[in-house]
C-alpha positions in Angstrom: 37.1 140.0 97.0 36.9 139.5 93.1 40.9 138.8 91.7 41.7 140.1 88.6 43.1 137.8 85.9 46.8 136.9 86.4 49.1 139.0 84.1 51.8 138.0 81.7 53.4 141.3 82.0 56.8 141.8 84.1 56.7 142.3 87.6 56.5 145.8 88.9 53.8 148.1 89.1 51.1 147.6 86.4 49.4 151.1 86.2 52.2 152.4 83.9 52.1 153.9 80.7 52.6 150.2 78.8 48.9 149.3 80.0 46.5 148.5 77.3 43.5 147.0 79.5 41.7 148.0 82.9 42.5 146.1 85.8 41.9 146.5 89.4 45.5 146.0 90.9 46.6 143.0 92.6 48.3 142.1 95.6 51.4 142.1 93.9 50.6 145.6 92.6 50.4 147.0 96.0 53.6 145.2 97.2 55.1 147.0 94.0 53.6 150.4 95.2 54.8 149.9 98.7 58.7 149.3 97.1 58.6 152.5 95.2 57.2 154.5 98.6 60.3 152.9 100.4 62.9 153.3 98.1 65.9 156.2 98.4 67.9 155.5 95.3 67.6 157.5 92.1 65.1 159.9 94.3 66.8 163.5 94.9 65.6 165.7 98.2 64.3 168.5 97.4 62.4 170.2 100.8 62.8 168.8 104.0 61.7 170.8 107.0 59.3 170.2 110.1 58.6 166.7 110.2 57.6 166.8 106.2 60.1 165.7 103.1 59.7 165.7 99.7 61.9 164.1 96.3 61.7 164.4 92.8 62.6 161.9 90.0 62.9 162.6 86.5 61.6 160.0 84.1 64.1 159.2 81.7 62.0 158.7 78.8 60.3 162.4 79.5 62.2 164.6 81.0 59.4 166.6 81.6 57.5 164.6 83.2 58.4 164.2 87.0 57.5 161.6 89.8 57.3 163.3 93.3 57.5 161.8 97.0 56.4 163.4 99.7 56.7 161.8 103.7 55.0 163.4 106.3 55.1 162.0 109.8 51.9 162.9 111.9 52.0 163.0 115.8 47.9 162.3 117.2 47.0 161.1 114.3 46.1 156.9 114.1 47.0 155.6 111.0 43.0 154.8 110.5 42.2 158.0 111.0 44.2 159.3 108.0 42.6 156.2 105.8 39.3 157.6 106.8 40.2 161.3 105.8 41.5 160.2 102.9 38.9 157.8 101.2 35.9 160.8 103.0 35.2 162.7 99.6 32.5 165.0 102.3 34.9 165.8 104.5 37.2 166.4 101.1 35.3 169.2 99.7 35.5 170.5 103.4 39.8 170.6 103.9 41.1 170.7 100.4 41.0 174.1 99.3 42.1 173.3 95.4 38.8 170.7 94.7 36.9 172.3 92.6 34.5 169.5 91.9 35.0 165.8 92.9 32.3 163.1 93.0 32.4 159.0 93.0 30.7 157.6 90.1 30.5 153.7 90.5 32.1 150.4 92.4 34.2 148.0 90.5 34.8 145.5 93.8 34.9 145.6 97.0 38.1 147.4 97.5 37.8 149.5 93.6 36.1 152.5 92.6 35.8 155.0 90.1 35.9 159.2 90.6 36.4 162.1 89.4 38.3 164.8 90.7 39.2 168.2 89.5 41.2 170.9 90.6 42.4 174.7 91.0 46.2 175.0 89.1 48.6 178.0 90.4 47.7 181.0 88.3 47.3 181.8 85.4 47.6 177.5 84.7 44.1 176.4 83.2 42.8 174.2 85.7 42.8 170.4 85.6 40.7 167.4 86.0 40.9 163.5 86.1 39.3 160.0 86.0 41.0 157.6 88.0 40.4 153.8 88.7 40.9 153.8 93.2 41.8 150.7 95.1 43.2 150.4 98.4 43.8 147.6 101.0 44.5 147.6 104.6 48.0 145.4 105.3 47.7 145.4 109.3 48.6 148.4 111.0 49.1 150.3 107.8 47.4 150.9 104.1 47.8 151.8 100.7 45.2 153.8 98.7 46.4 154.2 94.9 44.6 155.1 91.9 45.4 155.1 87.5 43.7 157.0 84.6 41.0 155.6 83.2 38.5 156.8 80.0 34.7 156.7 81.0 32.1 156.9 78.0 30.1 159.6 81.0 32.5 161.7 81.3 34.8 162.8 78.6 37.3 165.9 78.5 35.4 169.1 79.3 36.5 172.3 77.4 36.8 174.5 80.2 39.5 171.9 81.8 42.6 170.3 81.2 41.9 166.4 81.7 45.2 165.4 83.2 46.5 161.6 83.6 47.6 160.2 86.4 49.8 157.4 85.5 50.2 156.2 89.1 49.6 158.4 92.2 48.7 156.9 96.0 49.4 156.7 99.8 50.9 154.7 101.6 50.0 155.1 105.7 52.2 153.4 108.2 51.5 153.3 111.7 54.0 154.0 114.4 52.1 154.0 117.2 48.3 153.8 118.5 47.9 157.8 117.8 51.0 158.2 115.4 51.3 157.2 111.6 53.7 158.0 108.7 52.3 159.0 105.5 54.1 158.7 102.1 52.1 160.2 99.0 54.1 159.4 95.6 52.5 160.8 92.2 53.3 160.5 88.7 51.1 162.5 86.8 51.0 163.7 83.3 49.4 167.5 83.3 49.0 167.6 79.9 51.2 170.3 78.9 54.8 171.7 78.7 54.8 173.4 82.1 56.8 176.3 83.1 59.6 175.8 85.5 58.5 177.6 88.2 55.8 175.4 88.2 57.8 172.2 88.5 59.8 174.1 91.5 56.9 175.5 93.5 55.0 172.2 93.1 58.1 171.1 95.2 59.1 173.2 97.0 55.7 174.8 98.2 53.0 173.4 97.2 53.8 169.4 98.1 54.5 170.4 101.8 51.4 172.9 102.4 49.4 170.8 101.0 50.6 167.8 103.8 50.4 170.1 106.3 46.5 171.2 105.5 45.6 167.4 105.3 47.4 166.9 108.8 45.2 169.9 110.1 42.3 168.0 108.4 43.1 165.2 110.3 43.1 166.4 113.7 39.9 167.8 113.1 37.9 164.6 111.7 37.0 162.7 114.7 34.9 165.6 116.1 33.6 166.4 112.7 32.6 162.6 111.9 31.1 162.9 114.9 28.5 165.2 113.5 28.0 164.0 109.9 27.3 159.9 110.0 29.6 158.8 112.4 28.7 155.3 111.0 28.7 155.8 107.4 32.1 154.6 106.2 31.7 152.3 103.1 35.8 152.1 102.7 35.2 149.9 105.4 32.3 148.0 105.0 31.8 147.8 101.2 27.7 146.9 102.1 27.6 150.5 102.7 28.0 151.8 99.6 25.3 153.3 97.5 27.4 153.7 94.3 25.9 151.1 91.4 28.4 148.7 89.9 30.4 149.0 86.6 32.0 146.3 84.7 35.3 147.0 84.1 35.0 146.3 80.4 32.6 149.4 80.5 36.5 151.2 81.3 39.6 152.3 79.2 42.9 153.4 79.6 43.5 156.8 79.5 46.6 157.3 77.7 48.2 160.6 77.9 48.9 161.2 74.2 45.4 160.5 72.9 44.9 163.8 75.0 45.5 167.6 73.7 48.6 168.4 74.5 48.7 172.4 76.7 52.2 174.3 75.8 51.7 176.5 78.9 55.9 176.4 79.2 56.1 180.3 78.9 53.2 180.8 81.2 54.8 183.2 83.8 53.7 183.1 87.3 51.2 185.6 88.0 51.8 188.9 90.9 48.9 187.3 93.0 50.7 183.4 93.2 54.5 185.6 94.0 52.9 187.4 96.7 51.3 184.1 98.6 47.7 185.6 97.2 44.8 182.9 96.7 47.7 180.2 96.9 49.9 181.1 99.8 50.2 180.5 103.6 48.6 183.3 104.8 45.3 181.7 103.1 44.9 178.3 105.2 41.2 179.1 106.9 40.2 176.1 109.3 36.7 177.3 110.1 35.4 175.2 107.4 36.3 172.1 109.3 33.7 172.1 112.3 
């Protein structure tokens, strides 16, 4: 695999809002990542219930912008398994009800790509979308998947969207058995706006935990639905697979959040449809897209 360039900046994870230049993260970066999915203090509990927990941070130097942690622990489910539903962008548009469009666009290294990825916010929100630099590495039993904003001179900001930036969001998956795992997904993301409250507290509170349950669902449901839709094709594990054309990363930039238009959506109220568990609420989970 192709190492990046050593760094002279101070340890800790690089995909941060201090980056000037695009590098595909190191092994230091994903011990970093790791840290930050283990640690407790400064992280306050917000939802705990069935097997699934969630914390939110405030960052101190925006209090409006918010890191979230969410741990899920997932019984029948192989820690590969959940690699392979995660880094499956088919099987994605199948289980993840908010996509709304998401597509690879090229292959940095072996373990690096780039994507995009946009999707449904809770009503009346205008709806986001990103371009993130992915990397991931198996570390035995267990792997990390984590991705940072990045500019590509394809794709700039659409008008009907709200290009987001995703200063560092990712999963970690630790096995605890052959058929049991522990996921941890940990996100900071700038939305690009002044959010309401409510949407901070539903993100939370309701969102963050349905959304681990559906991808637990998804999960029990892949093997039999790999089984249908090449069972061999998996080029997150054997990089010769992969029909995505290469990219230089000097063809890439950081996306930095205040080059971007900032949304004042902070008096947005939630609409009757999101109260009422409408398009967004539990009553809404349909499976029968899975098989």
């Amino acid at each position: 695999m192709e190492k990046p360039a050593a760094s002279t900046e101070p340890q800790g994870p690089r995909p941060v809002l201090g980056r000037e230049s695009v590098q595909v993260p190191d092994d230091q970066d994903f011990r970093s990542f790791r840290s930050e999915c283990e640690a407790e203090v400064g992280w306050n509990l917000t939802y705990s219930r069935a097997g699934v927990s969630v914390w939110v941070q405030a960052v101190e130097m925006d209090r409006t912008l918010h890191k979230i942690k969410c741990r899920m622990e997932c019984r029948d489910v192989p820690a590969e398994t959940l690699y392979d539903v995660l880094h499956d962008i088919e099987y994605r548009k199948k289980w993840d009800s908010n996509v709304i469009e998401t597509f690879d666009i090229a292959r940095l290294t072996v373990n690096a790509d780039v994507g995009y990825y946009s999707w449904r916010c809770p009503k009346p929100l205008k709806n986001r979308d990103v371009i993130t630099l992915r990397s991931w590495l198996p570390m035995g039993a267990d792997y990390i998947i984590m991705n940072y904003s990045v500019k590509h001179p394809k794709y700039p900001p659409r008008k009907d969207l709200v290009r987001a930036v995703s200063i560092q969001t990712g999963y970690l998956i630790q096995s605890t058995g052959p058929k049991s795992c522990v996921i941890t997904y940990l996100a900071q993301v700038d939305p690009k706006g002044s959010l309401p409250k409510w949407v901070v507290n539903k993100s939370s509170q309701f969102l963050a935990p349905k959304a681990m349950k559906k991808m637990y669902k998804a999960c029990l449901k892949y093997p039999e639905w790999k089984q249908k839709h090449l069972p061999h094709f998996k080029p997150w594990l054997h990089p010769e697979q992969s029909p995505l054309p290469s990219l230089a990363l000097s063809e890439l930039s950081v996306q930095h959040a205040d080059s971007l238009e900032n949304i004042d959506e902070s008096a947005v109220a939630e609409s009757r449809e999101e109260r009422m568990g409408g398009a967004g609420g539990e009553g809404s989970d349909d499976d029968t897209s899975l098989t």
